[in-house]
Each structure stands twice: as structure tokens, then as C-alpha cells.
N, C-alpha and C positions, 0 to 999 in steps of 0.2 A: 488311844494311840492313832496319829496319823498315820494311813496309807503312804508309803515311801514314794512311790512313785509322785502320788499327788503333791508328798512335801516338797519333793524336788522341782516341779514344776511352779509352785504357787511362791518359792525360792525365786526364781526367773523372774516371774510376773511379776512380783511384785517391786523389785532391781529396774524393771522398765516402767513399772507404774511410777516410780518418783518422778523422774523429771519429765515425765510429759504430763502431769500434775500441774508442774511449775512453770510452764511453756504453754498452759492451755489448751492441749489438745484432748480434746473430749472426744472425737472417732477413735483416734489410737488406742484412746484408754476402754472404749466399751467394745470394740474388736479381741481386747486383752480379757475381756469376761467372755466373750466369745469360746477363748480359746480353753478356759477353763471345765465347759460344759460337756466337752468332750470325755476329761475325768469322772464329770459327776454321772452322766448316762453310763458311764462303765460300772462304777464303784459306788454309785446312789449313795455317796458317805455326803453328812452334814455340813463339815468343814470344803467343802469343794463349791456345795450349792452356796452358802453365807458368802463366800468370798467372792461368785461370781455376780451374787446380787449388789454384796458393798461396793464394789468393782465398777459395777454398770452407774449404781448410785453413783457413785465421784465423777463418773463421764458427766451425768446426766447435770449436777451441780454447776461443773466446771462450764458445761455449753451454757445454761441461763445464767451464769455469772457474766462470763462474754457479752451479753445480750443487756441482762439487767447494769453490769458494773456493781455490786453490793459496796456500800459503804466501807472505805480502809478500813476501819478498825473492826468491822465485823469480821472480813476478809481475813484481815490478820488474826484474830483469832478463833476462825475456822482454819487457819494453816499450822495455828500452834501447836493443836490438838493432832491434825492430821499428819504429820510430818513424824514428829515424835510416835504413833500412832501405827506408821506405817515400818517405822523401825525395830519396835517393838516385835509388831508382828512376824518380821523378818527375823529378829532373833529366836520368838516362841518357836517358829519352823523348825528353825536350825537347830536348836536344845529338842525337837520333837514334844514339845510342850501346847499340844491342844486346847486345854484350858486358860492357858496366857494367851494362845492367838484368839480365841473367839471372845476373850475379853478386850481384847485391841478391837475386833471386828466392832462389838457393840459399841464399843466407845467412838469408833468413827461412825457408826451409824445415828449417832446420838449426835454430834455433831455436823450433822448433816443435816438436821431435825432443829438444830439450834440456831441453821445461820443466819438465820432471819425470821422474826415471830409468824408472818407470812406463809413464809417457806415451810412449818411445819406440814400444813395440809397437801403442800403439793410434794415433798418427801415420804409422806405415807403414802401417795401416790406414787408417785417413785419408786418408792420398793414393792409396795405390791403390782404394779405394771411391770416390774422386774423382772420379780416372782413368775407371774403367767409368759414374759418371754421365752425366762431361761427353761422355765417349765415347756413351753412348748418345744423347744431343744432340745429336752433330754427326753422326753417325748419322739421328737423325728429319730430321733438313736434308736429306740425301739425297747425305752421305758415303758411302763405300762402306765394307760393315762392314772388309776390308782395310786400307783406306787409312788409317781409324781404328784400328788396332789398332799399323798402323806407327806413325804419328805422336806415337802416347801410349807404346808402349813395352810393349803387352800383347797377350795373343794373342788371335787370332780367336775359339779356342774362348771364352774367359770373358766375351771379350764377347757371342758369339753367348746362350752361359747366362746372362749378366745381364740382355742387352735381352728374352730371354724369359721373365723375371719380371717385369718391367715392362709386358709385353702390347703394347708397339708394333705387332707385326706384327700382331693380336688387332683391335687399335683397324681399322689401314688395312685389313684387311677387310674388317669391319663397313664402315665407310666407302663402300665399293667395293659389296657387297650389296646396300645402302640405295639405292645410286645408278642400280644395274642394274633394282630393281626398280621405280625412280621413270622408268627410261626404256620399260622394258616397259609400265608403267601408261599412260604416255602415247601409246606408238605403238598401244595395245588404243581407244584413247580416238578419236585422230585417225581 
């Protein structure tokens, strides 16, 4: 059973994920994964991390299609799948049907993987660069790196070596620094 909250939200997303699909906007669309992370660091449920990942995946497609141009007729039938795909999933929400949405997810995910023979290696990249993103996200929420490494399907090492190229731990120091010595200033003062 989907989380309510989360179905209702991935209802939305997904309403705004169509037509900037169709319009090419690949920021909007992986801002829109973005927005999802915040469910899964709450509710560390399956269906929230898969959706943020195929999510980012279609930004990331849509950007090197822009760039590449893929052949129409691949094109078109990378949109055949998706579109129908993403309707789908929009109804499994709505009926609370988990098992039809995460069959719509793989099925876009598989087409992602398909749109070019090419593009299968750099899609598995894709999702697993995804992966340790959105991993690192649910992460800054204040998952535990473990917990997040279950949930996505990767190990603790590459996450621990991802979010430390990202400097999180860097930042909440500084953070933490700044504050000790804004308390030390003050107790010198009083």
C-alpha cells in the first residue's frame, strides 16, 4: 500500500511531469525529483525513492536528446512507451495500486535503456548516479547513511565516497563552527 501522503504528491508530479516532457525541459523535470526526496527521507518507502530516480532519469534523457537529437523514429518510440507509461502510473496512484505503478516505473525505466543501443551504458549510469544523488538527499534529511544505501540498492562505501565529494559533511561543520563561536561570543559579552 502506498503512503497517502506520498500518493498524493507523486499525483501532482507527475500531472507536471507530462508536458515538460514534451517541451523539453529537463531542469524542471529533475527539480520535480527533487521535490520527491523529501517524501522518501521522511518515509524511506520504495515507491517515492524508484519514482525520484525514473524522474531524474527522463530529466537526464531529455537533456542529451536536446544535445544528441536521437533519430525520429527512436524518439518516437521512446515517447510511445513513455507517455502511455506515465498515464498509467497516474491511474495505479489514483486506484492505490503499487504494483501497477512500479510496473509502469520499470517499464519506463526499460525504455530509457532502450533508446538507443548506445545509451544503454550511459542509462545504467544514469540511474545509478541517480541513485547516489538522491541517496545523498535523503541522507542530508537526516537518513542514516545505512539505511539509505538499503533502500536504493548500493553500498555504504560509494555512498559514503559520493556524499564526500559533495562536501555535506564539510558544509554541517562549518555550520556547527559558526554557531559555537557565535555562542562563545555571546557568553564573553554577557
Amino acid at each position: 500500500m502506498i503512503i497517502e501522503s506520498v500518493r498524493k504528491d507523486l499525483i501532482v508530479i507527475l500531472e507536471e511531469l507530462m508536458p515538460l516532457y514534451r517541451d523539453y525541459k529537463a531542469d524542471a523535470i529533475k527539480a520535480l525529483s527533487n521535490r520527491i526526496i523529501h517524501s522518501a527521507s521522511i518515509y524511506q518507502d520504495q515507491v517515492s525513492i524508484k519514482a525520484a530516480i525514473i524522474i531524474y532519469s527522463i530529466g537526464k534523457v531529455i537533456d542529451k536528446g536536446k544535445r544528441k537529437h536521437y533519430q525520429q523514429r527512436k524518439w518516437e518510440a521512446f515517447q510511445k512507451v513513455l507517455a502511455p507509461e506515465l498515464r498509467r502510473a497516474k491511474e495505479a496512484l489514483m486506484s492505490n495500486d503499487e504494483k501497477k505503478l512500479l510496473t509502469s516505473f520499470n517499464r519506463i525505466e526499460r525504455a530509457v535503456m532502450k533508446l538507443d543501443k548506445s545509451f544503454m551504458e550511459y542509462a545504467d549510469f544514469v540511474l545509478h548516479k541517480a541513485k547516489l544523488k538522491k541517496g545523498v538527499k535523503i541522507y542530508e534529511h537526516g537518513v542514516s547513511l545505512r539505511k539509505v544505501a538499503e533502500l536504493l540498492g548500493i553500498s555504504e562505501w560509494e555512498l559514503m565516497q559520493y556524499s564526500g565529494k559533495t562536501r555535506i559533511t564539510d558544509r554541517d561543520k562549518r555550520k556547527s563552527e559558526v554557531k559555537e563561536r557565535l555562542d562563545r561570543a555571546r557568553r564573553l559579552i554577557e
